[in-house]
C-alpha positions in Angstrom: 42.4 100.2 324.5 42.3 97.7 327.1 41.9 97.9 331.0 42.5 101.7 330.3 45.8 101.0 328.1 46.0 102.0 324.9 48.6 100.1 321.7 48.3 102.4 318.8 50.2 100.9 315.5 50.8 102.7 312.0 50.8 100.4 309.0 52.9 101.5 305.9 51.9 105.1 306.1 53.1 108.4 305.1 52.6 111.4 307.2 49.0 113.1 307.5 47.7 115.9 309.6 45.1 113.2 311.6 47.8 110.5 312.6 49.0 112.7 315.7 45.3 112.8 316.9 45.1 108.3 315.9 48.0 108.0 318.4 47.5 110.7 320.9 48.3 109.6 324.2 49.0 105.8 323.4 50.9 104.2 326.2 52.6 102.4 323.2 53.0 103.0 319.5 54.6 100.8 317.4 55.3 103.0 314.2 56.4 101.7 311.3 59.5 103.5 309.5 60.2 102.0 306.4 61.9 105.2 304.8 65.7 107.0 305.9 65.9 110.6 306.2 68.5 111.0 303.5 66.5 108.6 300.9 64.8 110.0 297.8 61.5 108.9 299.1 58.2 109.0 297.2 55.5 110.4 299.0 52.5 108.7 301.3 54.3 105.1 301.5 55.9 105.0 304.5 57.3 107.2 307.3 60.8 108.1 308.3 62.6 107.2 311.8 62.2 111.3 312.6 58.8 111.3 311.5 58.0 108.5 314.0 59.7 110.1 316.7 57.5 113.0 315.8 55.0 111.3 316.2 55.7 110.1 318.9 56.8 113.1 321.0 53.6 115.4 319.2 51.2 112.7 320.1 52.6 112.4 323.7 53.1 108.5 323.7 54.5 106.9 326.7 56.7 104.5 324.7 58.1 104.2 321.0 58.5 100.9 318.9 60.1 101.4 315.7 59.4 98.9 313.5 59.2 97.7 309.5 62.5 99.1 308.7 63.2 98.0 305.1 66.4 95.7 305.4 68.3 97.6 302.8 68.2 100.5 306.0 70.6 99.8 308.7 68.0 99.7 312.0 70.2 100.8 314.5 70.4 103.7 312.8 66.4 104.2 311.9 66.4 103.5 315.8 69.0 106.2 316.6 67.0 108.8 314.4 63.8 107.9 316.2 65.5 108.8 319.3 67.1 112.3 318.7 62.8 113.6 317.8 61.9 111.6 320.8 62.7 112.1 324.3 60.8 109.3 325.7 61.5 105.6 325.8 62.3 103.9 322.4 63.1 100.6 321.2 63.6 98.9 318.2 61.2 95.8 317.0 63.4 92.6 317.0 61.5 89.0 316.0 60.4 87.7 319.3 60.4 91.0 321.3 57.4 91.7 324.0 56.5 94.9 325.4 54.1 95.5 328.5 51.4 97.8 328.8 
């Protein structure tokens, strides 16, 4: 936290009980979701694009950055999923993108 702003990240990650209280009331979290919903996924490597928007909407963030989709995963689409668990403001990570707290 900074001048009373707060950047919360996930690294690769799978879901735990504490993370929501890590990011709670981040003005921005740039949360990793390296796994699709419909994947066979094994457990505590990374999270999903709902789980981040989970995340995001139980931890109350003011903005969400999905990021470190696998490239085998179409992002759009990681994005999109992000979006239907969280209400708020979402983007996807793109090389060279900047976000203001």
């Amino acid at each position: 936290a900074a001048a009373g702003r707060a950047l919360v990240y996930t690294s690769d990650t799978g879901w735990f009980a504490d993370l929501v209280g890590f990011a709670r009331d981040a003005d921005l979290l740039l949360a990793e979701a390296g796994f699709a919903d419909d994947a066979d996924n094994p457990p505590g490597v990374h999270l999903t694009a709902t789980e981040a928007g989970d995340l995001a909407r139980d931890a109350d963030v003011g903005r969400l950055v999905v990021t470190h989709v696998a490239p085998w995963h179409d992002a759009q689409r990681q994005h999109d999923a992000a979006r239907v668990a969280f209400a708020g403001p979402t983007d996807l990570a793109r090389p060279g993108s900047t976000f203001r707290l």
